[in-house]
DODREN-365542 format. One line per 2 residues: their letters; for each residue y, z, x of C-alpha. Coordinates in steps of 0.02 Angstrom, whole numbers, plus 50000, padded with zeros to 5 digits. Layout:
<atoms>
a = Y:Z:X; ...;
</atoms>
This chain:
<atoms>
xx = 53200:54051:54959; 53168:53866:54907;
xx = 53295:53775:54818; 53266:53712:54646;
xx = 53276:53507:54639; 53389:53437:54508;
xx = 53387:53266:54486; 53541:53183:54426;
xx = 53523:53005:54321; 53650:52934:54303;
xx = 53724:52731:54269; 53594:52652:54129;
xx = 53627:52489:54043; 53746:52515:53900;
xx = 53910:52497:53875; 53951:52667:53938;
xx = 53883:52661:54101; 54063:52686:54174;
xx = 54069:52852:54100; 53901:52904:54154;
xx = 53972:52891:54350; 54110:53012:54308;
xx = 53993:53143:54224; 53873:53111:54368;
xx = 54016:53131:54491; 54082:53263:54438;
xx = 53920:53366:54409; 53851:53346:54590;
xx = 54024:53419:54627; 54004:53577:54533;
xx = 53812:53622:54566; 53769:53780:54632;
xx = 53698:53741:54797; 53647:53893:54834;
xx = 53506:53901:54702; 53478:53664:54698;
xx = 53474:53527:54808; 53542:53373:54694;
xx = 53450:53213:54712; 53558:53090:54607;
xx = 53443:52905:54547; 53564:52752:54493;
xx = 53486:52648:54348; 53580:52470:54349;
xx = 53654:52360:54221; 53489:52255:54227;
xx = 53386:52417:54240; 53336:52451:54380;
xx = 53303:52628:54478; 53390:52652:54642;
xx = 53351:52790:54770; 53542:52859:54785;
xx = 53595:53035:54880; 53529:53177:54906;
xx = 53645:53321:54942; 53605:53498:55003;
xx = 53772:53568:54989; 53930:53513:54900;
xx = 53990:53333:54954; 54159:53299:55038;
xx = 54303:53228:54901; 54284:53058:54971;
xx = 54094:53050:54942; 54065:52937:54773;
xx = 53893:52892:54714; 53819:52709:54705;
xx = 53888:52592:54555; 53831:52425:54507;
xx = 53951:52346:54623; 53902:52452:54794;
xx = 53706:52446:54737; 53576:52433:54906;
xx = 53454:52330:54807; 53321:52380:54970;
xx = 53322:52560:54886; 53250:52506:54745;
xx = 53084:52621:54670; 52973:52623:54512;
xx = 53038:52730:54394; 52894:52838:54381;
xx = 52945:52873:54568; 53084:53002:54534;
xx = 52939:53107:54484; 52947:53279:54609;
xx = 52860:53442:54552; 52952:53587:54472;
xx = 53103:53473:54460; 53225:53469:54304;
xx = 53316:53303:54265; 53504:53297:54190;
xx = 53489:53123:54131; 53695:53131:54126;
xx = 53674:52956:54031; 53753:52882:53875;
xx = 53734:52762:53741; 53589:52622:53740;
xx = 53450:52625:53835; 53501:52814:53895;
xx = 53546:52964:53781; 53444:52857:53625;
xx = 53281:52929:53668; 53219:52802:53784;
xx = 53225:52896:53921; 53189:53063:53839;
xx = 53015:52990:53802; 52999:52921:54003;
xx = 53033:53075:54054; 52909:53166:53923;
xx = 52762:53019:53983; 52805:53080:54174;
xx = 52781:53270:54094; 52965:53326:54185;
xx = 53077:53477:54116; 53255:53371:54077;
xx = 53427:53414:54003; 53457:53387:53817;
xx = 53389:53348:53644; 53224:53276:53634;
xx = 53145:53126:53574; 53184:53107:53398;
xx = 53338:53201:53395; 53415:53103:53511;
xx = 53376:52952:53435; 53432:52999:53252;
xx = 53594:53066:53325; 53622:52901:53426;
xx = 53628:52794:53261; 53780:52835:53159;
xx = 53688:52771:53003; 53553:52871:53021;
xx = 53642:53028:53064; 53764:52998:52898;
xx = 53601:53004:52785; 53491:53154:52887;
xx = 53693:53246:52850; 53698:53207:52698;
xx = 53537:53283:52664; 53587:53455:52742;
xx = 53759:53449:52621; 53861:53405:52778;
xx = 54013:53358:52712; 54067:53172:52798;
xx = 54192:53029:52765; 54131:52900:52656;
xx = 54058:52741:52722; 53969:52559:52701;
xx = 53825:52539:52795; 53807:52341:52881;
xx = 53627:52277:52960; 53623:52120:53001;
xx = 53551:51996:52894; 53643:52061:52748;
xx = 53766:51976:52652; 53938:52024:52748;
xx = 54042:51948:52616; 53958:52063:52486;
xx = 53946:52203:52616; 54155:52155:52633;
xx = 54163:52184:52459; 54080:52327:52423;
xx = 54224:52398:52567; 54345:52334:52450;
xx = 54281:52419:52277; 54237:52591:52370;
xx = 54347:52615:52514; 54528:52592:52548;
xx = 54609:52542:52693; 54638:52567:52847;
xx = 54459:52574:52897; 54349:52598:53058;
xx = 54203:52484:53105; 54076:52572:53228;
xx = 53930:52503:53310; 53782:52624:53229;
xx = 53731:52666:53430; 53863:52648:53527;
xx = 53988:52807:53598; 54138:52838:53687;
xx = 54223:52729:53561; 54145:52582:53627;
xx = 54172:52444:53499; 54253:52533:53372;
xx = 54399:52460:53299; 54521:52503:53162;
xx = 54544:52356:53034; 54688:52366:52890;
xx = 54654:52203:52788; 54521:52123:52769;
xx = 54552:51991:52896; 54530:52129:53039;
xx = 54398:52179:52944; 54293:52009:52982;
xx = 54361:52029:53166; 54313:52200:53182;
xx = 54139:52174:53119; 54118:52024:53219;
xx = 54153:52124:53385; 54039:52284:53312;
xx = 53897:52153:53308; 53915:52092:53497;
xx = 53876:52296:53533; 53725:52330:53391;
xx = 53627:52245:53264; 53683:52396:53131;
xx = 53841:52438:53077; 53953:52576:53013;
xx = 54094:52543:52911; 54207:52711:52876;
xx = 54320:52777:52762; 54481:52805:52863;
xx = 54564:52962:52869; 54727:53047:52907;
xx = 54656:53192:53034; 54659:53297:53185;
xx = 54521:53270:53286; 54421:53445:53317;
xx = 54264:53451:53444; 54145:53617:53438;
xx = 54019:53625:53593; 53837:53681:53564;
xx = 53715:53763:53651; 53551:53815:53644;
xx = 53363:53787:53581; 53300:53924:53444;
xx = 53473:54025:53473; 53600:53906:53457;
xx = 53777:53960:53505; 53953:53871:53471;
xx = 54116:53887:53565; 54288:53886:53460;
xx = 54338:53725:53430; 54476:53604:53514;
xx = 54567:53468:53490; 54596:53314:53553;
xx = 54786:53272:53557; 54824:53087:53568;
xx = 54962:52983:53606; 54906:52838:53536;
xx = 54858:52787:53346; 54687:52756:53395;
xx = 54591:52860:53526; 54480:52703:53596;
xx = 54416:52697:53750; 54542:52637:53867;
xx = 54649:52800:53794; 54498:52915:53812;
xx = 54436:52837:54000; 54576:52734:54072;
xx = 54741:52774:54011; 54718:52958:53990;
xx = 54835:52956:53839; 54774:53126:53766;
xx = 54774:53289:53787; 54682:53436:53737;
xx = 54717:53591:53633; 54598:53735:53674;
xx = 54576:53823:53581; 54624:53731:53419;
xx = 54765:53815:53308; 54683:53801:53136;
xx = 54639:53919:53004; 54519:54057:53060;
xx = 54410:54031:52904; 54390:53855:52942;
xx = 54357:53866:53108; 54199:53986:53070;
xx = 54149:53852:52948; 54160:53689:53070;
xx = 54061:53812:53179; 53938:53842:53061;
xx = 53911:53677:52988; 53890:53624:53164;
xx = 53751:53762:53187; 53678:53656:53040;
xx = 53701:53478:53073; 53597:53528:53271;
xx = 53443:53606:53171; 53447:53464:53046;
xx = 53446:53339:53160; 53277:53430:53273;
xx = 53456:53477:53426; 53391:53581:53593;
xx = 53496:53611:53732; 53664:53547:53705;
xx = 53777:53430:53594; 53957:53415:53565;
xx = 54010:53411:53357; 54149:53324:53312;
xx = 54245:53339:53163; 54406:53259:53071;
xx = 54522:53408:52977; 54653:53327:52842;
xx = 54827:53423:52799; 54775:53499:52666;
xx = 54608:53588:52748; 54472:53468:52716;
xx = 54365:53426:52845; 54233:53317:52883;
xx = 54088:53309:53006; 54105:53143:53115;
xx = 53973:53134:53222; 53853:53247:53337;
xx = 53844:53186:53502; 53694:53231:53609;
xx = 53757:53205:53788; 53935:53212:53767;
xx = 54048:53180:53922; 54020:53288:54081;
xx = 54186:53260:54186; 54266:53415:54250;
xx = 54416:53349:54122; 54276:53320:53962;
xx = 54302:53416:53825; 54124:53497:53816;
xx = 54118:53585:53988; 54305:53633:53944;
xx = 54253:53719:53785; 54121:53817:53857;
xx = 54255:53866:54003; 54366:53945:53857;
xx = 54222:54042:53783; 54194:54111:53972;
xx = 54061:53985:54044; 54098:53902:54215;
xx = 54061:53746:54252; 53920:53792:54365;
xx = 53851:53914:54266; 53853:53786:54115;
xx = 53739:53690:54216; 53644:53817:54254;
xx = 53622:53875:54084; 53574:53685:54032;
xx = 53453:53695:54185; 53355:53852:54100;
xx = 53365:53773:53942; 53267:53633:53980;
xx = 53141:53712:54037; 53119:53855:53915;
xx = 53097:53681:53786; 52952:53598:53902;
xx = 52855:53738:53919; 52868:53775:53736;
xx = 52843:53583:53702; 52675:53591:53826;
xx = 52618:53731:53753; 52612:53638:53566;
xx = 52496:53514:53669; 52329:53618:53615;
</atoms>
């Protein structure tokens, strides 16, 4: 019998690109060769596609995929060249330019089966802002906040801070992940830093009530039957879990699963059920929640193509509730497909 192509993407343009490699890495690692052949496709910093591997059976330990400073420019394609018949795409991208919907709708113009949330979902998920208001809608409950586009008036967007949050607060870039260009500011001084740096990252920003909270992550899965694992926890040592502690340090830990409340648990789980339908979800995301001392907890964000090293917290979750690695990705593989044929068949 055949094998089944799966076509890795991996790199992109944003900020995250670094991450991408591990998830990419790390994937082509735990395939099931038996039933795919991986073909993996670099996208560069300046954006371009690059022919990369192909691998029939699982590579040696030493074997590491192209980056932006071992790129062969010669193996440079179009991008509409990745297109093969009957093959499914894990676009194992993030941020910009990558898990945003930009190449969601590529993918959907070359008509090829890929990994994920579609279009719209994954571009309303991407932007923080966005996501707060679809939330709010769906009586998600979520930290308070000042929204910050530029053009506006920072000194009265600074203000407003000042009358309806209280410090210390965190400044996000609206589209950015993996804690890229977050930072926490406790006066207003950091505040004007921290918005400063936000804006190098995105023309939107989020400015959020901080909060005194364990970290809690639920994994989802699914299309029209949506499944959650029990939650974990991410266990830092460090004030701030940015991402040099996440990525480079490895100053955290993970609790799974997570010792809270039984009754709260089912609740994150549901509300996370919730916040995927609201927001249009398929396939998979990761929900991440902040729970307080005294059993409040908030949704923080839902991220569509969360981090797919064999040490991320996503693939981990699903290991706990009895899902391999492999068979994850097989899982995601049938997924994706069961959502383009349903998403063809609409095309009447």
């Amino acid at each position: 019998m055949s094998k089944e192509s799966l076509i890795l993407l991996y790199g992109g343009r944003s900020a995250e690109r670094e991450v991408s490699v591990l998830s990419a890495e790390s994937l082509m690692r735990a395939v099931n060769y038996d039933r795919f052949s991986v073909k993996t496709y670099f996208i560069t910093q300046s954006g371009d596609f690059i022919k990369t591997q192909v691998f029939h059976e699982k590579p040696a330990e030493h074997e590491r995929l192209m980056t932006n400073d071992t790129v062969v420019a010669s193996q440079k394609i179009k991008p509409s060249d990745i297109y093969e018949e009957g093959a499914v795409v894990f676009p194992v991208l993030h941020g910009p330019m990558g898990e945003d919907g930009s190449v969601q709708g590529f993918l959907e113009v070359l008509k090829m089966p890929y990994v994920g949330t579609n279009i719209l979902s994954s571009s309303v998920a991407m932007d923080k802002i966005t996501t707060k208001r679809v939330l709010e809608s769906a009586g998600i409950p979520q930290v308070a906040y000042v929204a910050l586009v530029e053009g506006e008036d920072i000194e009265a967007k600074i203000e407003e801070v000042n009358k309806s949050l209280s410090y210390p607060v965190f400044v996000k870039p609206a589209n950015m992940g993996s804690s890229v260009g977050i930072s926490k500011a406790d006066n207003q001084e950091d505040l004007r830093s921290a918005i400063t740096l936000a804006f190098t990252y995105d023309s939107r920003i989020l400015i959020e009530q901080g909060v005194d909270a364990r970290e809690i992550e639920v994994g989802i899965l699914g299309n029209s039957d949506v499944k959650t694992t029990l939650p974990g926890e991410v266990v830092k040592d460090v004030a701030f879990y940015d991402y040099d502690a996440k990525y480079i340090d490895n100053k955290i830990s993970m609790a799974i699963p997570a010792e809270i409340d039984p009754l709260i648990m089912e609740r994150m789980r549901d509300d996370a059920v919730t916040a995927f339908r609201a927001l249009g979800g398929c396939g998979l995301s990761r929900c991440d929640f902040f729970l307080t001392a005294n059993g409040d907890f908030y949704l923080n964000e839902l991220n569509t193509m969360p981090g797919f090293t064999q040490w991320s917290m996503y693939p981990l979750l699903w290991e706990n509730m009895g899902l391999s690695y492999a068979d994850l990705i097989e899982e995601l593989v049938s997924l994706a497909k069961e959502v383009f044929a349903k998403r063809e068949s609409h095309l009447i």
